[in-house]
C-alpha positions in Angstrom: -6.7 -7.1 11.6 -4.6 -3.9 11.6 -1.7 -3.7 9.4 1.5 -1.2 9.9 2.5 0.8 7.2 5.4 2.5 6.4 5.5 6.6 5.5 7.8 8.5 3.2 11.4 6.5 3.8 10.6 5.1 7.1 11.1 0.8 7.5 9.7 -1.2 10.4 11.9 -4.1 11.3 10.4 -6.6 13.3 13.7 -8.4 15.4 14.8 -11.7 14.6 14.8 -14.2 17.6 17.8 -14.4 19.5 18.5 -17.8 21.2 18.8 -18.1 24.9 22.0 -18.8 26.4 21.7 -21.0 29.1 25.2 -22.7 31.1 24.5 -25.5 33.2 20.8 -24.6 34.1 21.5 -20.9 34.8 19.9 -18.6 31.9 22.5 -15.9 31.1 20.3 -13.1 29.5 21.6 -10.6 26.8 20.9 -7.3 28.6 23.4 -4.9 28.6 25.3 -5.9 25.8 26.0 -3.2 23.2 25.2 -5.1 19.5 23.7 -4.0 16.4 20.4 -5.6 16.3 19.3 -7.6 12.7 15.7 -7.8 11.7 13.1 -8.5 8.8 12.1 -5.8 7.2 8.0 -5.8 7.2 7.3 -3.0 5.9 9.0 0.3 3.7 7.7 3.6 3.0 7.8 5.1 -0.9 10.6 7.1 -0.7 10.6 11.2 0.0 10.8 14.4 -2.1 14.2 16.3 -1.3 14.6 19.7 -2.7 16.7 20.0 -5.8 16.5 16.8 -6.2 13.3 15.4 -6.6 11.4 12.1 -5.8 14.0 9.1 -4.4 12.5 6.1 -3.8 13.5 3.3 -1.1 16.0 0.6 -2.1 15.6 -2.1 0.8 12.4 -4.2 0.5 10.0 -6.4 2.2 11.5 -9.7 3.8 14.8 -8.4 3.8 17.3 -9.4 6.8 18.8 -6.3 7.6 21.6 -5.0 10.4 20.5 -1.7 12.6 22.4 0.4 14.7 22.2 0.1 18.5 20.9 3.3 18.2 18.6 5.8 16.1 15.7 3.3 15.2 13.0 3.7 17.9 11.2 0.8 19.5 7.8 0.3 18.7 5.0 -2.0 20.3 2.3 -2.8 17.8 -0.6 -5.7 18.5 1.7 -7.6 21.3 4.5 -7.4 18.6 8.5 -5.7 18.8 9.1 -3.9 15.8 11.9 -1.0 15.2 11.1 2.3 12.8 13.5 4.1 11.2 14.8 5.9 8.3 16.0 3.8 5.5 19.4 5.2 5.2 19.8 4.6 8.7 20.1 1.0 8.2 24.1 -0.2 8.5 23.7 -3.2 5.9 21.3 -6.2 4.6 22.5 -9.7 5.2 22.7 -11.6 1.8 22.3 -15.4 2.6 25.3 -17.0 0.2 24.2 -17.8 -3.2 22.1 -14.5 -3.3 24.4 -12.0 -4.3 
């Protein structure tokens, strides 16, 4: 089985399941709304060398619910599977479930 893997600061995010809204027995789909999508993180790259600066690892980790932005993180289809790739510091915040603070 193939495994993705992250490079340098990247994160792939593979979408959480959104539930269908259905009225009466008409299925009202979510297309075209503009919403930040949240996801689990399933991979993170090392970190990256910046110049001056030196070696600066990743922060978010593996299993992770996180919020991205309706925009920057690309889509990505691996093995049948939705996941989203992005830089790390594009990522707008991680959801902490209450008690894990």
């Amino acid at each position: 089985m193939n495994k993705l893997e992250a490079l340098f600061d990247a994160v792939i995010v593979k979408p959480l399941e959104e539930s269908e809204q259905m009225y009466g027995s008409i299925f009202i789909p979510d297309a075209g709304k503009d919403r930040n999508e949240q996801g689990t993180i399933v991979a993170v790259g090392p970190g990256s060398e910046y110049h001056g600066i030196g070696f600066i690892p990743t922060v978010v980790k593996v299993g992770e619910v996180v919020v991205l932005p309706t925009m920057g993180f690309s889509k990505l289809q691996f093995e049948g599977e939705d996941y989203y790739i992005g830089k790390e510091r594009e990522i707008l915040a991680k959801v902490n479930k209450a008690g894990n603070e």
